[in-house]
C-alpha positions as CSV (number, residue, x, y, z in Angstrom):
1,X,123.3,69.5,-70.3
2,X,122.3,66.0,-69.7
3,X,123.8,63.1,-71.8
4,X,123.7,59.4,-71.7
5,X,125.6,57.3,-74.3
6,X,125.0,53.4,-74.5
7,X,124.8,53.5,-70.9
8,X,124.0,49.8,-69.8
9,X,123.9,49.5,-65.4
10,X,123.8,46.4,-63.4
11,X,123.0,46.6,-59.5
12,X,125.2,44.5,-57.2
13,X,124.2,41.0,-57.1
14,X,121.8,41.0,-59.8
15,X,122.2,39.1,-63.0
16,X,119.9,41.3,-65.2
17,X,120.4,44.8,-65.7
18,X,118.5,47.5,-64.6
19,X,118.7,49.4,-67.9
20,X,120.5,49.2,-71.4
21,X,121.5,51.0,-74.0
22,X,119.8,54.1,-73.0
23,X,121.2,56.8,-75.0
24,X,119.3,60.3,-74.1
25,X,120.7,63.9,-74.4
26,X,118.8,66.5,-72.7
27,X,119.4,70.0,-73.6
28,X,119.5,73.8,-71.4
29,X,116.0,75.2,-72.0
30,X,114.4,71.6,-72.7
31,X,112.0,69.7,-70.5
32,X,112.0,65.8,-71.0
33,X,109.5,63.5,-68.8
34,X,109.8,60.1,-68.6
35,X,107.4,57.6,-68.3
36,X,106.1,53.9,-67.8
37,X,105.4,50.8,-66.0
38,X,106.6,50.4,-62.3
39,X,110.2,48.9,-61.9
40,X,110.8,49.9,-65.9
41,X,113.8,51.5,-64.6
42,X,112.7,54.8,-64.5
43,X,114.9,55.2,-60.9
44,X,118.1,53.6,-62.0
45,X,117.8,56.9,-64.8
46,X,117.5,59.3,-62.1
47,X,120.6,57.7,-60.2
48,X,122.5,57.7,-63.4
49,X,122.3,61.5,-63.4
50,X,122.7,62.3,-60.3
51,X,125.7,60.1,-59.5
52,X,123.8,57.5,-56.5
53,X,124.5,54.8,-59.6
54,X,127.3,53.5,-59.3
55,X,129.0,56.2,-56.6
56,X,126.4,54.8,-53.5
57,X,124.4,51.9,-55.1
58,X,128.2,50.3,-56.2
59,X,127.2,48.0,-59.5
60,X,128.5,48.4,-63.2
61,X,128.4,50.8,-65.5
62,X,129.1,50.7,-68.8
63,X,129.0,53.8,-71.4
64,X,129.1,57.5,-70.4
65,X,127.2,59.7,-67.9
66,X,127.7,63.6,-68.9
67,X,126.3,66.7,-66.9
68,X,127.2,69.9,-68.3
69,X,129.6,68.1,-70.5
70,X,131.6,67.0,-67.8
71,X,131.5,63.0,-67.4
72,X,130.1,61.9,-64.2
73,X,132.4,58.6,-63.9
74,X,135.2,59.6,-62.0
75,X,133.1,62.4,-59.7
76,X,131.9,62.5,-56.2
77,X,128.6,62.5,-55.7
78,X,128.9,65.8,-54.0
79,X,130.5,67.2,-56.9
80,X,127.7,65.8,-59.3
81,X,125.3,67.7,-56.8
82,X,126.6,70.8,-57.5
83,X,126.0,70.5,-61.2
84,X,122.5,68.6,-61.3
85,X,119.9,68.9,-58.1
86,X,117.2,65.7,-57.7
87,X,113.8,65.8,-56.3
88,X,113.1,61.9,-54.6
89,X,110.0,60.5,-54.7
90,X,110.3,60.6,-50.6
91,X,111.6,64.6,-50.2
92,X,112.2,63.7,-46.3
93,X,115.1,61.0,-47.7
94,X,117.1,64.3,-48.3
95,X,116.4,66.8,-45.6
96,X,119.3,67.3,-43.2
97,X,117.9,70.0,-40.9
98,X,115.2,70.1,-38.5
99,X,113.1,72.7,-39.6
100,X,112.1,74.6,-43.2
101,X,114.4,77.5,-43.3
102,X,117.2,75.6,-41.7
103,X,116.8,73.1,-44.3
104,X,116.8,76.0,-47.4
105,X,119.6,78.1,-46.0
106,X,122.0,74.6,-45.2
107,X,123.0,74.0,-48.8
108,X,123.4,77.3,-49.3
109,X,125.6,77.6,-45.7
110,X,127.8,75.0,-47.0
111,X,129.0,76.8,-50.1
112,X,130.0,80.1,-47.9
113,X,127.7,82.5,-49.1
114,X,126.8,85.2,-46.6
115,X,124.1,85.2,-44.0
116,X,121.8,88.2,-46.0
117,X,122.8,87.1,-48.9
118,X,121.4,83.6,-47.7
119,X,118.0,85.2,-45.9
120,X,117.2,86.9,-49.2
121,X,117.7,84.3,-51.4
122,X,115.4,82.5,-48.9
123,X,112.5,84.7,-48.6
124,X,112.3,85.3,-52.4
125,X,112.3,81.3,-53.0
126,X,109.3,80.6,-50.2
127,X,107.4,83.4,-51.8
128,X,107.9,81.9,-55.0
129,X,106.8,78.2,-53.7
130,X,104.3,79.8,-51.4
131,X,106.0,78.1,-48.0
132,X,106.2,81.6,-46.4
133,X,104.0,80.0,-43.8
134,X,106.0,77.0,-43.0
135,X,109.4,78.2,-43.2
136,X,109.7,77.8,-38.5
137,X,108.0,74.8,-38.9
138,X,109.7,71.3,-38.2
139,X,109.8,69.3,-41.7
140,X,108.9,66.1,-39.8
141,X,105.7,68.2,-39.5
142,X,104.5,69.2,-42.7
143,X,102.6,67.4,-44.9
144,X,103.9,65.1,-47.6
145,X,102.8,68.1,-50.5
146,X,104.6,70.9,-48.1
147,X,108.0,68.4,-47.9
148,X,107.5,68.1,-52.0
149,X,107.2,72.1,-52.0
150,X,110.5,72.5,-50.1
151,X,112.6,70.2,-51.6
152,X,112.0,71.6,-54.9
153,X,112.8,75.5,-53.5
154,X,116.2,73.5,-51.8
155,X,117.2,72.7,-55.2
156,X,116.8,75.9,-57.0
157,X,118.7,77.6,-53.8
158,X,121.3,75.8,-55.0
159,X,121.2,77.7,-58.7
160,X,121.8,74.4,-60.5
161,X,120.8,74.6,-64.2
162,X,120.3,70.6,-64.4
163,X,116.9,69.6,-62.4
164,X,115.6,65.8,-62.1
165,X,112.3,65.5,-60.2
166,X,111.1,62.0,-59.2
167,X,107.1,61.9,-59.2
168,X,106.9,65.4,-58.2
169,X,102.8,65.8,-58.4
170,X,102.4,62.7,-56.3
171,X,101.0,64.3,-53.2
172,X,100.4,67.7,-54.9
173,X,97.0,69.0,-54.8
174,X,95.6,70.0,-58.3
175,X,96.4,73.9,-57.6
176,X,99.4,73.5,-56.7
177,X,100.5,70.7,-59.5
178,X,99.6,74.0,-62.1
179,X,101.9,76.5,-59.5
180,X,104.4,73.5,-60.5
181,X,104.0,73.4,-64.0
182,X,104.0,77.2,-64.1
183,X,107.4,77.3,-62.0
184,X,109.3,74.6,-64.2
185,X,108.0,76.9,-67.4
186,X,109.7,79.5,-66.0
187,X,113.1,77.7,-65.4
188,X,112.7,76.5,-68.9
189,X,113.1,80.1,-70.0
190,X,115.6,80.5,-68.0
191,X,117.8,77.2,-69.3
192,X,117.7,74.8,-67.0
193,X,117.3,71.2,-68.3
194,X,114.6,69.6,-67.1
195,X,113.7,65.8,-66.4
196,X,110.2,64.6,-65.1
197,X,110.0,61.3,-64.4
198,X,105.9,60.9,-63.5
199,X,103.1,58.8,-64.1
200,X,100.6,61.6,-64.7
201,X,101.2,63.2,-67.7
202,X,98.4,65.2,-68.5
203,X,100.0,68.2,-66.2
204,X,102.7,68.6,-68.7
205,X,101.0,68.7,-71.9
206,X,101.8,72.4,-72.7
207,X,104.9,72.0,-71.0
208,X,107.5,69.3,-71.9
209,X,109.1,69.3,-75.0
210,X,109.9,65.6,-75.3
211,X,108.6,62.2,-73.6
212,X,110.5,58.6,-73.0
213,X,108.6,55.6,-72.2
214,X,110.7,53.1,-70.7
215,X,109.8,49.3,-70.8
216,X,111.5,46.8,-69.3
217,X,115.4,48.8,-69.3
218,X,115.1,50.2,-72.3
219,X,113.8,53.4,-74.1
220,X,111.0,51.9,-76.6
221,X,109.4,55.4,-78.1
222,X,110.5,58.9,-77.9
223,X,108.7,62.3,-79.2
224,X,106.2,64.7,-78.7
225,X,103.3,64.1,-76.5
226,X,101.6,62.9,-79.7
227,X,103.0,59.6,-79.4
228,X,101.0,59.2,-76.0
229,X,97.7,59.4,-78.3
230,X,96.8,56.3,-79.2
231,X,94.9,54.8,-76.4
232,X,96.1,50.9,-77.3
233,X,99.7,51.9,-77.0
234,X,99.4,53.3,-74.0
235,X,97.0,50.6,-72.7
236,X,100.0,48.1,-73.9
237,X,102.4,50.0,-71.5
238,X,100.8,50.2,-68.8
239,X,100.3,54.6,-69.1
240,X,97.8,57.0,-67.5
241,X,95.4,58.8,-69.4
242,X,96.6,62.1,-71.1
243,X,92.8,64.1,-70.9
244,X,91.8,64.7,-67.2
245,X,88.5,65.9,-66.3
246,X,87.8,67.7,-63.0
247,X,85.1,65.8,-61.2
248,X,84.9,67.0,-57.8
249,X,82.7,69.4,-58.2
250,X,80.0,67.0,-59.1
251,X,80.7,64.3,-56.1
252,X,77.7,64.0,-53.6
253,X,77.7,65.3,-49.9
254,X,78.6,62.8,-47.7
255,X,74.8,63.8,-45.8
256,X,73.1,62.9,-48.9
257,X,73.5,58.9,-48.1
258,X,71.6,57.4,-45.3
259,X,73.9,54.4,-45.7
260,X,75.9,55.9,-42.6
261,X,78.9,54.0,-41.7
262,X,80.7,56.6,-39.1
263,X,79.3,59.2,-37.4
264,X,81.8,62.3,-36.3
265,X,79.9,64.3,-32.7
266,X,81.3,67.5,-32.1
267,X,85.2,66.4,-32.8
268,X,87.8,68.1,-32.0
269,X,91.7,67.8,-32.2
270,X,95.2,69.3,-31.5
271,X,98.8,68.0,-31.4
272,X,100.3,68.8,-27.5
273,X,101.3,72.7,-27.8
274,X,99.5,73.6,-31.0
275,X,96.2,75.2,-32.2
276,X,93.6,73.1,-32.7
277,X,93.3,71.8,-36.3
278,X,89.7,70.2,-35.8
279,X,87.5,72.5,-33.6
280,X,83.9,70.6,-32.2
281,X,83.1,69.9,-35.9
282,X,80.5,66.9,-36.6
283,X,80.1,65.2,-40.1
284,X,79.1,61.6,-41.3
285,X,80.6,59.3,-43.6
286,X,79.0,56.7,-45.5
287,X,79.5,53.3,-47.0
288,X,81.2,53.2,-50.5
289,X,83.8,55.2,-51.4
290,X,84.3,58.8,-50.2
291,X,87.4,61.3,-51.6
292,X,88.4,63.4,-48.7
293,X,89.7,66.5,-50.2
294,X,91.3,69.8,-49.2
295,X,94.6,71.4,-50.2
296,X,98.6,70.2,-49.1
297,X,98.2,70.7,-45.0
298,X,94.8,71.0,-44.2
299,X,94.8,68.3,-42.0
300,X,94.0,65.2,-44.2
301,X,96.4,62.6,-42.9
302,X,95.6,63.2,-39.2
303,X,91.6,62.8,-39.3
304,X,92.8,59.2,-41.2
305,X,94.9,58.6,-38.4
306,X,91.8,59.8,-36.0
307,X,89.8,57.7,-37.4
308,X,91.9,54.8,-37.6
309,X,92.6,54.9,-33.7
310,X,96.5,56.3,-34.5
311,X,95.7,59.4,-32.4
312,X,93.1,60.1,-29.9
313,X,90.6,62.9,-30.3
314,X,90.7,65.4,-27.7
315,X,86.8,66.0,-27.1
316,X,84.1,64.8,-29.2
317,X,82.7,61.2,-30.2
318,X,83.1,58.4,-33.2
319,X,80.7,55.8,-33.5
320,X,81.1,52.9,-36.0
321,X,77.7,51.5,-37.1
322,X,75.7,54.3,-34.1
323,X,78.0,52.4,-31.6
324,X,80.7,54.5,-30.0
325,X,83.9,53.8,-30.1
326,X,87.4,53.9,-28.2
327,X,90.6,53.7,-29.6
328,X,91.2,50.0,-29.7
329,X,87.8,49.6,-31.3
330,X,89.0,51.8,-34.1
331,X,92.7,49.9,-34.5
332,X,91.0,46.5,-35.1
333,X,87.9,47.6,-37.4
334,X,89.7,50.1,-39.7
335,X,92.8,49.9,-41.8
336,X,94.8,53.0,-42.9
337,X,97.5,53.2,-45.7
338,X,99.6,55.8,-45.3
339,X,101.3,57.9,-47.9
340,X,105.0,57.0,-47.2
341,X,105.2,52.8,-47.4
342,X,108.7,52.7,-46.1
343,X,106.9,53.3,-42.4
344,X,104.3,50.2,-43.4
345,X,107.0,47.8,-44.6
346,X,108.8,46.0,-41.6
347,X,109.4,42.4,-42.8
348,X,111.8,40.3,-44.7
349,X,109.7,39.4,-47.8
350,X,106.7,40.4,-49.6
351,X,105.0,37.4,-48.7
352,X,106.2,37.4,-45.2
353,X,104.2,41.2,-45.1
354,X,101.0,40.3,-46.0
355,X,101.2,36.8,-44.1
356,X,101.6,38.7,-41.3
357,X,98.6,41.2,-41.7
358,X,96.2,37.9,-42.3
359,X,97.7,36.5,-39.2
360,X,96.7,39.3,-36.5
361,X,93.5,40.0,-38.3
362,X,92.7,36.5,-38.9
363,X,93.9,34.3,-35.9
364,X,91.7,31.1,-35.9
365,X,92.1,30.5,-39.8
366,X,94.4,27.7,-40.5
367,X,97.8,27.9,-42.0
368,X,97.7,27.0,-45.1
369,X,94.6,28.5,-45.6
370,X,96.6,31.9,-44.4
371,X,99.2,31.2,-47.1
372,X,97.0,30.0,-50.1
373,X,94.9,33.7,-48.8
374,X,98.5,35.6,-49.1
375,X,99.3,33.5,-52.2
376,X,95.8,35.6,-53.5
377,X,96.0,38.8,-52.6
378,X,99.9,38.9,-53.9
379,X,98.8,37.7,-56.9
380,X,95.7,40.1,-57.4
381,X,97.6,43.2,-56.5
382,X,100.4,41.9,-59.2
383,X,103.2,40.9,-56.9
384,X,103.4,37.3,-56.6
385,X,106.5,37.1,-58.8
386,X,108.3,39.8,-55.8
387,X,106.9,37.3,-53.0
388,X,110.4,36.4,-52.0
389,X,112.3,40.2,-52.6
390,X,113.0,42.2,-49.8
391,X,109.9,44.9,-49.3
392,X,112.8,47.8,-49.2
393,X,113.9,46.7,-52.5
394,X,110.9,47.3,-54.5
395,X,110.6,50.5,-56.8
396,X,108.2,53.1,-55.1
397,X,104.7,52.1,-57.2
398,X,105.9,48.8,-55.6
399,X,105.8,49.1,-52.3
400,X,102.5,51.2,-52.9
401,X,100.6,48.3,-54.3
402,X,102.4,46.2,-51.6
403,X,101.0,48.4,-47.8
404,X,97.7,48.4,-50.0
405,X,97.6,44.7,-50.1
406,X,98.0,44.6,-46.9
407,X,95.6,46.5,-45.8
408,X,93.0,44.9,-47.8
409,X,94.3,41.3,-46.2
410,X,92.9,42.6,-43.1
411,X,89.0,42.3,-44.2
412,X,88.3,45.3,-42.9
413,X,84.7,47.2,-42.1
414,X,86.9,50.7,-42.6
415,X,89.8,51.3,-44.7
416,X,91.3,54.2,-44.9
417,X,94.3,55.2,-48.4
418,X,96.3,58.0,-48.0
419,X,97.6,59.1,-51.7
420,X,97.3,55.5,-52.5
421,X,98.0,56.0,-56.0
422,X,101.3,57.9,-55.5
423,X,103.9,56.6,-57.7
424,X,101.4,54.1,-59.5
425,X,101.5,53.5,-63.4
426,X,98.1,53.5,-65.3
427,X,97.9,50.0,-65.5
428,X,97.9,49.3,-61.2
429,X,96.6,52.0,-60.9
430,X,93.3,50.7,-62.2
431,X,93.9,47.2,-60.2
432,X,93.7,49.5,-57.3
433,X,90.4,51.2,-58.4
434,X,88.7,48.0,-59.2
435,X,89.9,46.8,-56.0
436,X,88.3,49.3,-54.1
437,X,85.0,49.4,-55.8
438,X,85.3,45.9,-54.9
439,X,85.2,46.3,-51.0
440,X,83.0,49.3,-51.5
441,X,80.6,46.4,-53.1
442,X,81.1,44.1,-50.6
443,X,80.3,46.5,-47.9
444,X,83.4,48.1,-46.6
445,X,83.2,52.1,-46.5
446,X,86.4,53.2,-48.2
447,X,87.9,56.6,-47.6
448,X,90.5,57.8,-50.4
449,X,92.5,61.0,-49.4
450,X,93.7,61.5,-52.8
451,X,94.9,64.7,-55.0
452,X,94.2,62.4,-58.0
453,X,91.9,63.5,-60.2
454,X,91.6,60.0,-62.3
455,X,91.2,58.1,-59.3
456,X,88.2,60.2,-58.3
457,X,86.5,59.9,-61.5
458,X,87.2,56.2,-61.3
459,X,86.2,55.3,-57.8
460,X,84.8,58.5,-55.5
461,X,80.9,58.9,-55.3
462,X,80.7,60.9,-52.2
463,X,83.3,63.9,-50.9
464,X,84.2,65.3,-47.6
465,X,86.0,68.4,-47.9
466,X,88.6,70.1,-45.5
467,X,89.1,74.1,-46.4
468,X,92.7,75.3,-45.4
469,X,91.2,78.5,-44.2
470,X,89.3,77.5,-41.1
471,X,90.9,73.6,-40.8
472,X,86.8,73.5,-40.4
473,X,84.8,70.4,-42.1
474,X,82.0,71.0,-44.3
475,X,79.8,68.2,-46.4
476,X,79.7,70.7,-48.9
477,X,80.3,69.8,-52.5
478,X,83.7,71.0,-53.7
């Protein structure tokens, strides 16, 4: 279904190429993940099957691209579409409609098949992916995990039998990364070909039938999930851990610390015209790190942006340190990180980014003092050879470690990660975890909104959990 034959790609205007030699054959009824360090070129792959390399991307390509047998080279990318469908890392990149059932039905619209026809398909597919809820909503409105959900029901819509998904647990909650690994079992049955390319691994243990790990271009080990055993091998390559225990449970109550660092007073919140997703609740949270937890739409992202200053509460209080706040308070004191980077990333280089942050936050500190600081920071998240690249060239774990950088420039007395570890290897991954224990150390109080269970185990002490039922907060253990 999938084939690759000493394929060897170049982008446009680069010297070294992106991959080489890959030769990879993927068969119906077979699931394959890939896996490896960021910028391995683990995202040239995907483009390779779906046609964006060399069709949109331009560059040169040398060796053959087959889907379904047919070779990919002198295709449209349209055409490719219809035989292979692609999850990105970013779903919203490939939405074309405004809201959820709009956006399932318009693939399906464009290939004439009737409206009933079309509406049942629909209903079947949300049921399945359990978006029955969201289908009138606008997509710019769900959450990162409900855009994931709905671009994955767009592509089987579409009846493809060739499937590529680009990080797909990255803003998953844990339930639903098992109704995920349950759904792509069932296509497996039903012979699809199926390629994972993720940095967690552990969720596909009883599912994949094959792994790649890429390294620098190239394919260096294929096989069974055996070969990801040996803890010094994957240690070498940068890989997550392949045995994931489920922590949260045993995480303290944010109440349980009198090391308060914000106090919440009767909260509560609505976006103009909708119900009211906080409703006069009241919580603390301490110094240290605290995992705010809750399932895909519970309201995560917009207490961060609450309590960041992005929005203002309707009725209620925050006070930093027993001191209440307003909303410029909140801007200048906290830092938030948000789950999609390409909103953070607004400069012309990597240095110029975090230059930037240390000059607002940092006005009376000399220049070169500013630059030997951004010199630091680039060089501690493991970006100082990228100083000079464009931010919106970067691979996604990239730009990740790049917005959290940033963030971190800013000194600040809050900071606030949103799925920071989406799209991370094992090996920043844990640069980020010892960063934050770091400023947890130092005295920050750092809030993680994070589906990751490894990151919990490695950072998390307290939890603050949001239930989907009520969009109530409780300082309940989870």
């Amino acid at each position: 279904m999938i084939e690759l034959i000493n394929v060897t790609y170049t982008y446009p205007y680069q010297e070294k190429s992106a991959v080489e030699n890959i030769n990879l054959k993927i068969n119906a009824g077979e699931i394959v993940v890939c896996t490896g360090l960021s910028g391995c070129g683990k995202t040239t792959l995907i483009r390779l099957i779906n046609g964006l390399c060399p069709h949109y991307y331009k560059g040169n390509l040398q060796g053959q691209v087959k889907i379904c047998n047919e070779d990919t080279k002198d295709k449209t990318i349209s055409s490719i579409s219809r035989l292979a469908g692609s999850l990105f890392q970013d779903p919203e990149q490939q939405f074309f409609a405004l809201n959820v059932d709009d956006e399932l039905a318009f693939a399906l619209e464009c290939k004439g098949e009737s409206p009933e026809q079309i509406k049942s398909d629909i209903n079947k597919t949300a049921a399945d992916f359990k978006i029955t809820n969201i289908l009138s909503s606008s997509v710019t409105s769900l959450s990162e995990g409900q855009k994931q959900k709905v671009g994955l029901a767009g592509i089987i819509l579409q009846k493809v039998k060739v499937v590529i998904l680009d990080e797909p647990t990255a803003n998953l909650d844990v339930e639903s990364t098992n109704e995920l690994a349950e759904k792509l079992n069932e296509l497996k049955k039903k012979g699809y070909a199926v390629l994972i390319v993720d940095h967690r691994l552990y969720w596909t243990k009883d599912i994949a039938d094959r792994y790649l790990v890429m390294s620098k271009g190239k394919i260096i080990k294929e096989g069974s999930f055996d070969i990801l055993l040996d803890s010094n091998f994957r240690k070498e390559y940068g890989l997550r851990d392949i045995e994931i225990n489920d922590n949260r449970g045993r995480l303290l109550d944010c109440s349980d610390s009198e090391n308060v660092c914000l106090n919440i007073e009767n909260m509560s919140f609505n976006y103009k015209g909708k119900h009211k997703i906080f409703n006069n609740v009241s919580f603390t949270i301490p110094y240290g790190v605290t995992a705010i937890l809750g399932h895909n739409g519970a309201g995560k992202t917009t207490l961060a942006r609450l309590i960041t200053g992005l929005n203002k509460i309707t009725s209620g209080k925050i006070l930093l340190n027993n001191k209440v706040t307003d909303k410029k308070i909140l801007q200048s004191n906290a830092s938030l990180v948000l789950q999609n980077a390409d909103f953070q990333l607004y400069m012309r280089s990597c240095f110029e980014e975090v230059y930037t942050s240390i000059d607002i936050a940092h006005k009376k500190m000399k220049s070169d003092e500013k630059v030997k600081m951004t010199e630091d920071i680039l060089k501690q998240f493991g970006l100082i050879h990228l100083k000079d690249r464009h931010p919106q060239s970067l691979s996604g774990g990239e730009k990740q470690r790049l917005v959290i950088a940033c963030a971190v420039a800013k000194k600040p007395d809050v900071i606030i990660l949103d799925e920071p570890t989406s799209g991370l290897d094992g090996r920043n991954m844990q640069k980020v975890a010892d960063i934050l224990n770091d400023m947890a150390e130092k005295g920050a109080a750092v809030i993680v909104i994070t589906h990751d269970l490894e990151l919990i185990n490695k950072v998390c002490r307290f939890a603050l959990k949001l239930p989907v039922e009520n969009k109530n907060i409780t300082q309940k253990a989870v």
